[in-house]
VOPAGU-2260 file (C-alpha; in pm, 1 decimal, decimal comma):
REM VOPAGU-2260
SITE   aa  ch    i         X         Y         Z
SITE  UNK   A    0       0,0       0,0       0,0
SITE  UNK   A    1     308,0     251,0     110,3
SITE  UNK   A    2     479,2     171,5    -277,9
SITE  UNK   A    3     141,9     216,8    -434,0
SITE  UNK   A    4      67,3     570,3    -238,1
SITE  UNK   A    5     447,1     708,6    -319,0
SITE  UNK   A    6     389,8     633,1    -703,3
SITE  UNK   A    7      29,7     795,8    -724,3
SITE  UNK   A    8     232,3    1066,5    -518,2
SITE  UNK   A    9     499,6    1143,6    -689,2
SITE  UNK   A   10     331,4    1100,5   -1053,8
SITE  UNK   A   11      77,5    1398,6    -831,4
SITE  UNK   A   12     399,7    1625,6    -832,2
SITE  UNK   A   13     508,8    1577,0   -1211,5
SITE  UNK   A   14     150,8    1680,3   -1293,5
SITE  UNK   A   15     202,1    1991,1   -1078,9
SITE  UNK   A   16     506,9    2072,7   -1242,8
SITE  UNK   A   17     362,4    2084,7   -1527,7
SITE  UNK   A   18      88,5    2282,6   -1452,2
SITE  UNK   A   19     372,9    2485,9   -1339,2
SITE  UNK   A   20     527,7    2526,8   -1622,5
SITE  UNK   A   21     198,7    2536,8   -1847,1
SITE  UNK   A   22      81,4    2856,6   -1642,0
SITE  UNK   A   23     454,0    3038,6   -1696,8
SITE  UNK   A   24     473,6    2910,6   -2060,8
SITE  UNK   A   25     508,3    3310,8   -2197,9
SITE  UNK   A   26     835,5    3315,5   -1972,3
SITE  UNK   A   27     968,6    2989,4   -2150,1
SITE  UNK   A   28     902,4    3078,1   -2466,3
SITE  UNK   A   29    1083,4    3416,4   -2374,3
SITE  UNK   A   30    1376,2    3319,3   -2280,1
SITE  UNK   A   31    1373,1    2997,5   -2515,6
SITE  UNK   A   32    1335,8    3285,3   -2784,6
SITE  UNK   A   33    1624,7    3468,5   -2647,6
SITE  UNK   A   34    1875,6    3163,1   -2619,7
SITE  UNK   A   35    1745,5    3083,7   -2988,5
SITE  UNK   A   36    1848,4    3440,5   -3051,5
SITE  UNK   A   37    2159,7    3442,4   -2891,0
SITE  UNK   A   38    2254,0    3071,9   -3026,8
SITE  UNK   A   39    2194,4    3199,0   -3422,5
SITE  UNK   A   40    2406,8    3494,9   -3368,8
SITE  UNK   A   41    2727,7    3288,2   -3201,6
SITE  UNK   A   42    2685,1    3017,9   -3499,6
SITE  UNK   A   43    2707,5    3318,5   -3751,0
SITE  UNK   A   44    2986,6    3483,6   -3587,8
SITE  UNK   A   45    3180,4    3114,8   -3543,0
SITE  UNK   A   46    3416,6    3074,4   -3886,7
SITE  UNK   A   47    3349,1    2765,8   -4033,8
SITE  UNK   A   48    3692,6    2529,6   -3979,7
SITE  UNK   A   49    3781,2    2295,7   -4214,5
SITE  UNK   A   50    3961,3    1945,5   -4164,3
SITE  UNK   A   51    4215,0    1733,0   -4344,7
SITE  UNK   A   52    4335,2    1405,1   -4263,8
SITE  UNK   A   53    4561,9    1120,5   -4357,9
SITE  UNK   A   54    4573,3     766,7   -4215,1
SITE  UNK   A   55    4846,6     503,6   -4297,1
SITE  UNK   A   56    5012,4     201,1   -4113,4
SITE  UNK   A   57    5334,6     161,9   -3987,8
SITE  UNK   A   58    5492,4    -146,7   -4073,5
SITE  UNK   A   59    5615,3    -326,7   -3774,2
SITE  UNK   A   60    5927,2    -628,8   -3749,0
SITE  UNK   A   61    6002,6    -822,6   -3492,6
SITE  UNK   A   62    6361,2    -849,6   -3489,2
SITE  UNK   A   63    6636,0    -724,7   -3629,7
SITE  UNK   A   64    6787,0    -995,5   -3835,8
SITE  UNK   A   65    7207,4    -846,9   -3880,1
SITE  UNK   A   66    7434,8   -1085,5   -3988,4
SITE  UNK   A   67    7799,1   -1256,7   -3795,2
SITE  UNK   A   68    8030,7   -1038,2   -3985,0
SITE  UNK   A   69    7805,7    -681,4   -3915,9
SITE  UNK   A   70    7800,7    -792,0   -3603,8
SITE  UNK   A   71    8130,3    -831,6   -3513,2
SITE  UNK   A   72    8172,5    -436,3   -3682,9
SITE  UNK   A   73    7972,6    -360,7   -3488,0
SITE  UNK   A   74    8136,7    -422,2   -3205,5
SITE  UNK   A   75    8470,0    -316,8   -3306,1
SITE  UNK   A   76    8273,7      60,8   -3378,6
SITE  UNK   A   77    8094,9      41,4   -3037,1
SITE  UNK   A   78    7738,7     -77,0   -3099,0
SITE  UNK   A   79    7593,1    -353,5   -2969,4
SITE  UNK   A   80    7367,8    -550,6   -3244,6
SITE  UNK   A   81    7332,4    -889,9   -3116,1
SITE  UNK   A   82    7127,3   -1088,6   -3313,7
SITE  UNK   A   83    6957,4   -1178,3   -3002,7
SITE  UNK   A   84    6801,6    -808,8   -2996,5
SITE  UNK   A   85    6470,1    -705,0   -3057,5
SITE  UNK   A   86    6447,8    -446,7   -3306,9
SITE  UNK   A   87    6455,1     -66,5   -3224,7
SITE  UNK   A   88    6114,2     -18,3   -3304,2
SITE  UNK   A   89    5902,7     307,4   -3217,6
SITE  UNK   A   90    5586,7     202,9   -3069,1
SITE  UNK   A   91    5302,2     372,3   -3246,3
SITE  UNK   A   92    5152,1     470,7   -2888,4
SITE  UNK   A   93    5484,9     648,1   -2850,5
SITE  UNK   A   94    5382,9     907,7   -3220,1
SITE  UNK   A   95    5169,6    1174,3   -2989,9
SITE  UNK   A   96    5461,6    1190,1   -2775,7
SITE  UNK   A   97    5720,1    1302,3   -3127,9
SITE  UNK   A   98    5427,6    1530,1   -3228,4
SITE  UNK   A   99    5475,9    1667,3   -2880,9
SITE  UNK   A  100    5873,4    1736,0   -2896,9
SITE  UNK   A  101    6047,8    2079,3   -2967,0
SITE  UNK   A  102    6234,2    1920,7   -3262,6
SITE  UNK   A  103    5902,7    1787,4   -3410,0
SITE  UNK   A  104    5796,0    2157,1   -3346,0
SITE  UNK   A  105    6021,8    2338,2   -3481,2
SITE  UNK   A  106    6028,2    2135,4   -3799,7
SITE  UNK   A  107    5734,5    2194,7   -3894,4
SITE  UNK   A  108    5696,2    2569,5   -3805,9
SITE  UNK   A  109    5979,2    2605,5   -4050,7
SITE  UNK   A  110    5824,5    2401,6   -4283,8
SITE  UNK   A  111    5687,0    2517,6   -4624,1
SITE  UNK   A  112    5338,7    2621,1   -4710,7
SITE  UNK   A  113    5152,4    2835,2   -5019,4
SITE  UNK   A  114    4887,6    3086,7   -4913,3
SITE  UNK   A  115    4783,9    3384,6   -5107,8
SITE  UNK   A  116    5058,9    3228,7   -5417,3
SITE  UNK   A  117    5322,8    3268,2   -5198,3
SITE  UNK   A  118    5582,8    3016,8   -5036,0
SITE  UNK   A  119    5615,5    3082,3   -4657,3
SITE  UNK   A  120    5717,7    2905,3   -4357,6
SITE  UNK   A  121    5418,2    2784,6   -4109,8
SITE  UNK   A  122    5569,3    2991,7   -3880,9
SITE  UNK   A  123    5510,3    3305,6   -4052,1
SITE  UNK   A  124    5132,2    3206,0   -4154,3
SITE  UNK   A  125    5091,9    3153,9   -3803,0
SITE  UNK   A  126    5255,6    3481,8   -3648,6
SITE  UNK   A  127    5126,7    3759,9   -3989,6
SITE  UNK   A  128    4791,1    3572,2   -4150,3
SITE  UNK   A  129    4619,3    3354,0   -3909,8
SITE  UNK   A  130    4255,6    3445,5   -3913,9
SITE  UNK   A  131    4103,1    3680,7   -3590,6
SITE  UNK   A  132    3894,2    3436,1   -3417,5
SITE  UNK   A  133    3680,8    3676,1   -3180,0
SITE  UNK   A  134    3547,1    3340,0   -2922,5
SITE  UNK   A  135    3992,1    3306,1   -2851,7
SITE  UNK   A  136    3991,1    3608,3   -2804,0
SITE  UNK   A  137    3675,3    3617,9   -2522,6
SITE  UNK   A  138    3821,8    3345,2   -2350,2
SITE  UNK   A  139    4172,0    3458,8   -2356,5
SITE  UNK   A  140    4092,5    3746,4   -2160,8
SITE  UNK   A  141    3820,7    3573,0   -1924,2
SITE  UNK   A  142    3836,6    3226,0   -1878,4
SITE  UNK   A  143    4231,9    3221,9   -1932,1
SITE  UNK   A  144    4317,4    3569,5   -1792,9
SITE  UNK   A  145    4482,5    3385,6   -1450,3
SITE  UNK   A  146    4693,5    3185,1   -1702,3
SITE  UNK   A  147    4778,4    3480,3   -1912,1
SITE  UNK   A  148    4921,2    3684,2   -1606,0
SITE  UNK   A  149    5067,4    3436,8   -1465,4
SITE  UNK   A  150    5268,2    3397,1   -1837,2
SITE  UNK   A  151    5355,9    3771,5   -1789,4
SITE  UNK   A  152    5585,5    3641,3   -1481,2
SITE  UNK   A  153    5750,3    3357,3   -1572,2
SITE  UNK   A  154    5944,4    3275,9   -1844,7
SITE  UNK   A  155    5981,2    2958,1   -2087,4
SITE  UNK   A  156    6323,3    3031,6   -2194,5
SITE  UNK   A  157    6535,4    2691,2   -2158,8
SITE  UNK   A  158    6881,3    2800,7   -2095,8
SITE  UNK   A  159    7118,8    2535,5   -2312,1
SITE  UNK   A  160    7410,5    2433,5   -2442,4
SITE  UNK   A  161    7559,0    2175,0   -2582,1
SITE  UNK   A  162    7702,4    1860,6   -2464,5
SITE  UNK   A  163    7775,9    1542,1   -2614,5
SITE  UNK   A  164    7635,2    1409,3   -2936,5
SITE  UNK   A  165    7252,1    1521,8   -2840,6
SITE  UNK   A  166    7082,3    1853,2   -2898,4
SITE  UNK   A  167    6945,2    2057,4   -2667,8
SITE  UNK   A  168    6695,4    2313,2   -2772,9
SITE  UNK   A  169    6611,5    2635,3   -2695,9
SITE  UNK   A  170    6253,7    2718,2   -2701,4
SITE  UNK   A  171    6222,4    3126,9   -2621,4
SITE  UNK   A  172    5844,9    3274,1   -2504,7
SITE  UNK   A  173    5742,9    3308,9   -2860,9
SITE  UNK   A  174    5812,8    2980,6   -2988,8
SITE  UNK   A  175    5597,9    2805,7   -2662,9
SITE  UNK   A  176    5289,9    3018,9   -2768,0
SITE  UNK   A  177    5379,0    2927,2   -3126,2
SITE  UNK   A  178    5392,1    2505,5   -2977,2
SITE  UNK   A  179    5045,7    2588,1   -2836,6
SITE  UNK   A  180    4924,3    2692,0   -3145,4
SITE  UNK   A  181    5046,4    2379,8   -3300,4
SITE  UNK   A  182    4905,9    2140,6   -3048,2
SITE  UNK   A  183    4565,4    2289,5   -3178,4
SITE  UNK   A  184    4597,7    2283,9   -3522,1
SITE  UNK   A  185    4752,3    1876,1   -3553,3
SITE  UNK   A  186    4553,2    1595,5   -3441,1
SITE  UNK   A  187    4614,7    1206,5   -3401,1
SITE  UNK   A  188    4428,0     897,6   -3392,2
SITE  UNK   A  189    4606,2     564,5   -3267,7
SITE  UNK   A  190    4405,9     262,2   -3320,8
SITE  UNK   A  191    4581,7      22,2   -3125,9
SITE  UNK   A  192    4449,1    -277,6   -3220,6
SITE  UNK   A  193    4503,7    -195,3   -3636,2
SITE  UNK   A  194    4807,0     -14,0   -3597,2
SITE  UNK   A  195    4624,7     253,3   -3786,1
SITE  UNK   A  196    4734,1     598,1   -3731,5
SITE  UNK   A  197    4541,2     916,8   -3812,5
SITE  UNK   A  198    4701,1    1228,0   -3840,8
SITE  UNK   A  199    4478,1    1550,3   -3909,7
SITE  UNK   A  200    4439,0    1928,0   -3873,5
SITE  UNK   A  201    4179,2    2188,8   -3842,3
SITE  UNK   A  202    4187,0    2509,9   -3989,0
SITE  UNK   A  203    3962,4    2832,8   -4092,4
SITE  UNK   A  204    4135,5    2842,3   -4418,5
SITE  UNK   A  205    4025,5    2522,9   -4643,9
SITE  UNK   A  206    4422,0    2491,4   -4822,8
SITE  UNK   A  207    4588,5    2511,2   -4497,8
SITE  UNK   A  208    4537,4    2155,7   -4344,3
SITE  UNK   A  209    4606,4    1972,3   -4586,2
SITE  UNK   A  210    4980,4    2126,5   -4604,6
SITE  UNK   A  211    5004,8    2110,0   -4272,5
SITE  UNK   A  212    4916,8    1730,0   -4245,4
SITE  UNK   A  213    5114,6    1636,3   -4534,0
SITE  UNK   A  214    5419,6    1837,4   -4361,9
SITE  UNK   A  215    5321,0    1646,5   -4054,8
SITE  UNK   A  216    5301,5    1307,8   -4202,9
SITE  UNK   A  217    5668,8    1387,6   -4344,6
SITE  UNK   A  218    5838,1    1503,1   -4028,9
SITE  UNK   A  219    5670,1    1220,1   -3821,7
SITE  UNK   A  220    5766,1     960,6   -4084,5
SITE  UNK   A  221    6115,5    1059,6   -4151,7
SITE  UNK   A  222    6212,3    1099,8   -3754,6
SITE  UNK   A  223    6062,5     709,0   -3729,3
SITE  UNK   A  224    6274,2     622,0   -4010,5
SITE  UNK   A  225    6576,3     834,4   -3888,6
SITE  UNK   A  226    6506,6     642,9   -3501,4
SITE  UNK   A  227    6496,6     302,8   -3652,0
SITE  UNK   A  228    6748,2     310,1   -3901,4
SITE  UNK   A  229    7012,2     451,3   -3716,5
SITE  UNK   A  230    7195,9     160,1   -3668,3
SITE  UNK   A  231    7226,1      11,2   -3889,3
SITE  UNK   A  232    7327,0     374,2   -4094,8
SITE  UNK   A  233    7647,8     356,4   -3805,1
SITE  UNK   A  234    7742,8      29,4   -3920,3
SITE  UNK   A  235    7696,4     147,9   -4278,6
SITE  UNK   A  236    7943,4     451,0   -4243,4
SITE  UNK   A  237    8187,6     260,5   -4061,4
SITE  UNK   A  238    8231,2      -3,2   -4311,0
SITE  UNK   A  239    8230,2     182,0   -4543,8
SITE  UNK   A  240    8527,8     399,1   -4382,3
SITE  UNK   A  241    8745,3     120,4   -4301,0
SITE  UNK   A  242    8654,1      17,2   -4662,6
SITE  UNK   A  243    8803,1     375,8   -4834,2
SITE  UNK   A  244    9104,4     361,0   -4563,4
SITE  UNK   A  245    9187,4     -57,4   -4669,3
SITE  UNK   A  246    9146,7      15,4   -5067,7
SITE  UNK   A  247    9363,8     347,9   -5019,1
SITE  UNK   A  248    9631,6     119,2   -4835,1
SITE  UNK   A  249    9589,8    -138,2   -5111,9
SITE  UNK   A  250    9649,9     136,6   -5369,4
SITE  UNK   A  251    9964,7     267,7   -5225,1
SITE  UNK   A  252   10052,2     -54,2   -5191,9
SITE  UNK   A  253   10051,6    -164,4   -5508,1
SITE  UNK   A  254   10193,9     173,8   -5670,2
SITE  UNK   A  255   10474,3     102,1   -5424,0
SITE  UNK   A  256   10521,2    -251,4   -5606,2
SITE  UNK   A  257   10502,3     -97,6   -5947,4
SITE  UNK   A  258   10759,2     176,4   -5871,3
SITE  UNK   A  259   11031,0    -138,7   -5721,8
SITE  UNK   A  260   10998,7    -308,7   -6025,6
SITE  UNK   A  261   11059,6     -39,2   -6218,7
SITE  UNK   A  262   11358,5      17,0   -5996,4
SITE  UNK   A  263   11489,8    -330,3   -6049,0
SITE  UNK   A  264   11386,7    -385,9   -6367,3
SITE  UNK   A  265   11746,5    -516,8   -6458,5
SITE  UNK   A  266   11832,2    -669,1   -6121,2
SITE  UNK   A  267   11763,2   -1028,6   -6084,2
SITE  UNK   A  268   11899,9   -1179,4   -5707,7
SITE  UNK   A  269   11743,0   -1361,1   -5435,2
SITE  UNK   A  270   11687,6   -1002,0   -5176,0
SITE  UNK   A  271   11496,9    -836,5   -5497,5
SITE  UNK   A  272   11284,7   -1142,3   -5529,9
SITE  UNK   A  273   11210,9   -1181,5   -5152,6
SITE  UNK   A  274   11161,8    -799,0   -5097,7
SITE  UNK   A  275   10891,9    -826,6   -5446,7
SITE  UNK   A  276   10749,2   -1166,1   -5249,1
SITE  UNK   A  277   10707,0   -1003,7   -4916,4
SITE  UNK   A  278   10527,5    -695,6   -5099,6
SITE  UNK   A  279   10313,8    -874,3   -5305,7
SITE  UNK   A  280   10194,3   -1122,6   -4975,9
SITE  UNK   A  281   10079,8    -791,0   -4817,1
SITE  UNK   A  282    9876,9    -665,8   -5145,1
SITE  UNK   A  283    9706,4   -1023,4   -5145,1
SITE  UNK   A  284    9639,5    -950,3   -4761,2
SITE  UNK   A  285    9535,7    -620,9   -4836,2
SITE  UNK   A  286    9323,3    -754,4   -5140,9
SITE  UNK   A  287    9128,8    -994,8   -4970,0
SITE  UNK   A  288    9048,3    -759,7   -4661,1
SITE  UNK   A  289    8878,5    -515,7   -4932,1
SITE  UNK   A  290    8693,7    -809,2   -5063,9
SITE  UNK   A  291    8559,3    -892,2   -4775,6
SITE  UNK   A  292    8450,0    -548,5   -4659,1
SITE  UNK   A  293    8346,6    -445,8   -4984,6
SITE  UNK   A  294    8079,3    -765,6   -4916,1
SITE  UNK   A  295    8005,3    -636,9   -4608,9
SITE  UNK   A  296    7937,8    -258,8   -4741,9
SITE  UNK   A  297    7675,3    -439,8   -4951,0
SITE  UNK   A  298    7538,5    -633,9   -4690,6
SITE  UNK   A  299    7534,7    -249,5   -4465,5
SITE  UNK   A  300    7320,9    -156,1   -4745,5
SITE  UNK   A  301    7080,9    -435,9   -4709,4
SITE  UNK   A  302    7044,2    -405,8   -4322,6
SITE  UNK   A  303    6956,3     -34,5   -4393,4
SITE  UNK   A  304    6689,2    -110,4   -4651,7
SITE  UNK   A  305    6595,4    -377,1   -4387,2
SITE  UNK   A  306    6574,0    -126,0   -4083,2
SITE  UNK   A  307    6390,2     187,0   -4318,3
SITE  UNK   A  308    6025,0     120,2   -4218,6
SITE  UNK   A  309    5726,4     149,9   -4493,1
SITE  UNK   A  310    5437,0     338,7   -4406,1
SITE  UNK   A  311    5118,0     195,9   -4556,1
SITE  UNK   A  312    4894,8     521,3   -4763,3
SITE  UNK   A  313    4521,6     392,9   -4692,6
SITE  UNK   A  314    4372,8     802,0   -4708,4
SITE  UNK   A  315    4604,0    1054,0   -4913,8
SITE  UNK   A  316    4572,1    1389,7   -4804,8
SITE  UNK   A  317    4288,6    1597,6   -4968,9
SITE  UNK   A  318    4198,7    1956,4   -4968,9
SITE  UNK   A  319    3855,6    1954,2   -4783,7
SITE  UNK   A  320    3531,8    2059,4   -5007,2
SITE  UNK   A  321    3301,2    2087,9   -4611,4
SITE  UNK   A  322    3353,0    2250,7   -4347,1
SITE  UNK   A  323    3399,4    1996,0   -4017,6
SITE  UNK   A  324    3290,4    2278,9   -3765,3
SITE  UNK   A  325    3021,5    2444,3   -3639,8
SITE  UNK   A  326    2734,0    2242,5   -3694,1
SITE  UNK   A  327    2493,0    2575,8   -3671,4
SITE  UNK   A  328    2176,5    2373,4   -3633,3
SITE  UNK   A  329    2308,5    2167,4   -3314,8
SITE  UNK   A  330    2439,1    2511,5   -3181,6
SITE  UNK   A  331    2096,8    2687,0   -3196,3
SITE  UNK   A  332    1882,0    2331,1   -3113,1
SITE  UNK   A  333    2173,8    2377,7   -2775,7
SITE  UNK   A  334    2068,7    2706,7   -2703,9
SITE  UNK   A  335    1743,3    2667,3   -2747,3
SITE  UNK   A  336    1752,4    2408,7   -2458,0
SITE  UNK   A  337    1950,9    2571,4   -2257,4
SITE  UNK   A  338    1680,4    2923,4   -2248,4
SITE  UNK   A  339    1419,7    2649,5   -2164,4
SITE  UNK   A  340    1659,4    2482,8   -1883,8
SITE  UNK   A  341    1729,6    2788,6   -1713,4
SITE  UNK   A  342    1331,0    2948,5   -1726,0
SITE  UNK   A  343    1236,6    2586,3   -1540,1
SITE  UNK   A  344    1479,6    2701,6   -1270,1
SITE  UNK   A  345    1391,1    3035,0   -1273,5
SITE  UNK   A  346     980,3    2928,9   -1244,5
SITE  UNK   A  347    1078,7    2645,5    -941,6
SITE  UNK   A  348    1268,5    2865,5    -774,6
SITE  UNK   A  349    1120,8    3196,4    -783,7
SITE  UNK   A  350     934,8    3190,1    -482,5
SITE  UNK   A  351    1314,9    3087,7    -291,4
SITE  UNK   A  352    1506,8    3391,7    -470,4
SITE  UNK   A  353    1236,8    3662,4    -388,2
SITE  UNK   A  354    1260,6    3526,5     -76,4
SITE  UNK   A  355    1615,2    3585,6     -55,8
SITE  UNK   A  356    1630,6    3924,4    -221,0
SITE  UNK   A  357    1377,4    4041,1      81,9
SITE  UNK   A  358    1603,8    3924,9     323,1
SITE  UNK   A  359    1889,6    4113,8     222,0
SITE  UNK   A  360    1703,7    4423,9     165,0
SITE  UNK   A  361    1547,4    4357,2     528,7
SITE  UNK   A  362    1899,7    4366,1     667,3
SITE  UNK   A  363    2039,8    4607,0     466,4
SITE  UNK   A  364    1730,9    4884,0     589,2
C-alpha cells in the first residue's frame, strides 16, 4: 500500500510541475526565444573550420635480423647488435609523444606552405595571416586571464648548451605560444588494435590543413625512419670507412710494387725477389680484406633497406570541399535548450530567490 501511495504521489507532483510550467509558458518561450536568438548569432559569428586528414600504417618487425660479420663491426665501432636483440622499433603509442617534442615543433613551423601564391614558412602564416577568431579572443581574456598573467611572470626560456652528441633546444616565449598553437591545429588517432594511425588538422582556411598534415606526415615519418634506421646507418658509415682507408692502403701498396719493379727492372737476385714476395703477400692480404669489406658494405646496405620502415597510404591527403565545424543547427537546437533549462529554474525557484532578495534588503534597511 506505502509503494502504491508514493507512485500515485509522486506522478501527483510531475503533474504539478507541469501545470507549473503550463501557467509560466510566456516566460519559456521568452527566454527559449532569447537563447534561440543568442545561439543563431554565435553560430554566424563562429568561422566555419575545415579538416584534413591522412591515415596510414606503420609497418612493424620483430627483430632485427644483422648478420655474424656486421656484427662483429659492430662491435669493433661500439654498438651492440646482437642478433639476439629485438628491433629498435618506435611504438606507435609512442607518435603523440614526437608530435609533442620541440624538434618535431620546430620542424614543422619552418616548414613550407603556399597561401595567397606565396611560399612561406608555417611559422610566418601563423605569427602575420592567421585568421582573428573573436570566441579566442573572449576566452583569452576571461576564462584564461589567470593563465595569461601568470605567463607575464615567468618565463619559458630553456637556458642550453651543448654537450655530447645530443641537442638541446632552446625554445624562447614566442616559440611556446607558437607550440600551443600547433598542439591545436595537428591531431592524431592511434588505433591500437590496427596499428592505424590518423594524423589531421583543423583550420579556418580550407588549403591550410592539408599542407600542414602532409608536412606532418613527413616530419613524423622521416624521424621514425631516422630512429629506426640509425643503426644500422652507423654500421653502414663505418664499413664503409674502413673500406676507403683498406682500398687506399691497397692502392699505395701496389703503386709502391710498381715503382720497385721499375727500380729493379734489370736486377735479378734472391733479396729483390724476396723484398717483391714479401710486398706482393701484403697486397694479397690487403686484397682480400677489401673483398671482404666491400661484401660487407653491400650487406650495410641491405640491413639499412631492412631497418627503413614502410608506411602503408590507406587516405592521401585531400583539400577539404566541407567545413567539419560548427554544426549551426546543433548550436541553436543547444541554445534553445539551454533558455528552456534555465526558465524551469527560474519558475521552481522563484518563490526561494524573492525570498532571498527580501532578506537582504530587510537587513540592509
Amino acid at each position: 500500500m506505502v509503494k502504491g501511495a508514493n507512485n500515485k504521489l509522486n506522478f501527483l507532483d510531475f503533474i504539478d510541475l507541469l501545470a507549473k510550467l503550463y501557467l509560466e509558458r510566456k516566460l519559456i518561450l521568452k527566454y527559449t526565444l532569447y537563447s534561440i536568438i543568442l545561439g543563431i548569432t554565435i553560430s554566424i559569428l563562429t568561422p566555419n573550420r575545415y579538416t584534413s586528414e591522412t591515415i596510414f600504417v606503420p609497418q612493424v618487425s620483430s627483430k632485427n635480423f644483422t648478420g655474424n660479420n656486421l656484427s662483429g663491426l659492430a662491435s669493433i665501432a661500439g654498438i651492440n647488435l646482437s642478433t639476439d636483440n629485438k628491433s629498435s622499433e618506435i611504438s606507435p603509442l609512442l607518435y603523440p609523444k614526437i608530435l609533442e617534442s620541440s624538434p618535431f615543433k620546430l620542424e614543422l613551423l619552418n616548414s613550407k606552405i603556399f597561401y595567397n601564391d606565396e611560399s612561406i614558412t608555417l611559422r610566418d602564416f601563423i605569427l602575420n595571416y592567421n585568421s582573428f577568431n573573436f570566441f579566442d579572443l573572449l576566452r583569452k581574456y576571461t576564462i584564461g586571464l589567470p593563465s595569461l598573467i601568470l605567463s607575464i611572470f615567468s618565463t619559458n626560456d630553456v637556458e642550453t648548451n651543448i654537450s655530447g652528441t645530443e641537442e638541446i633546444y632552446y625554445v624562447n616565449n614566442e616559440d611556446a605560444k607558437l607550440f600551443k598553437i600547433i598542439s591545436q591545429l595537428l591531431q592524431i588517432k592511434l588505433n591500437e588494435k590496427e596499428k592505424i594511425v590518423a594524423l589531421s588538422s583543423t583550420h579556418t582556411e580550407k588549403t591550410i590543413p592539408a599542407q600542414i598534415t602532409q608536412n606532418a606526415t613527413i616530419i613524423l615519418q622521416n624521424r621514425i625512419i631516422e630512429f629506426k634506421s640509425r643503426f644500422s646507418r652507423e654500421i653502414l658509415d663505418f664499413t664503409l670507412e674502413q673500406y676507403d682507408l683498406k682500398k687506399n692502403e691497397l692502392n699505395l701498396l701496389q703503386d709502391k710494387i710498381g715503382k720497385f719493379k721499375d727500380q729493379n727492372i734489370n736486377i735479378n737476385s734472391s733479396l729483390y725477389q724476396n723484398t717483391l714476395d714479401r710486398l706482393q703477400s701484403q697486397a694479397l692480404i690487403l686484397q682480400n680484406v677489401v673483398q671482404q669489406l666491400a661484401s660487407q658494405v653491400e650487406e650495410a646496405k641491405l640491413q639499412v633497406n631492412k631497418d627503413t620502415p614502410i608506411f602503408t597510404l590507406i587516405q592521401p591527403v585531400n583539400i577539404p570541399n566541407q567545413k567539419s565545424y560548427p554544426s549551426r543547427s546543433i548550436i541553436v537546437i543547444l541554445f534553445a535548450f539551454l533558455g528552456f533549462l534555465f526558465a524551469s529554474f527560474l519558475i521552481f525557484y522563484k518563490k526561494s530567490f524573492t525570498a532571498i532578495i527580501q532578506r537582504i534588503k530587510l537587513n540592509n534597511g
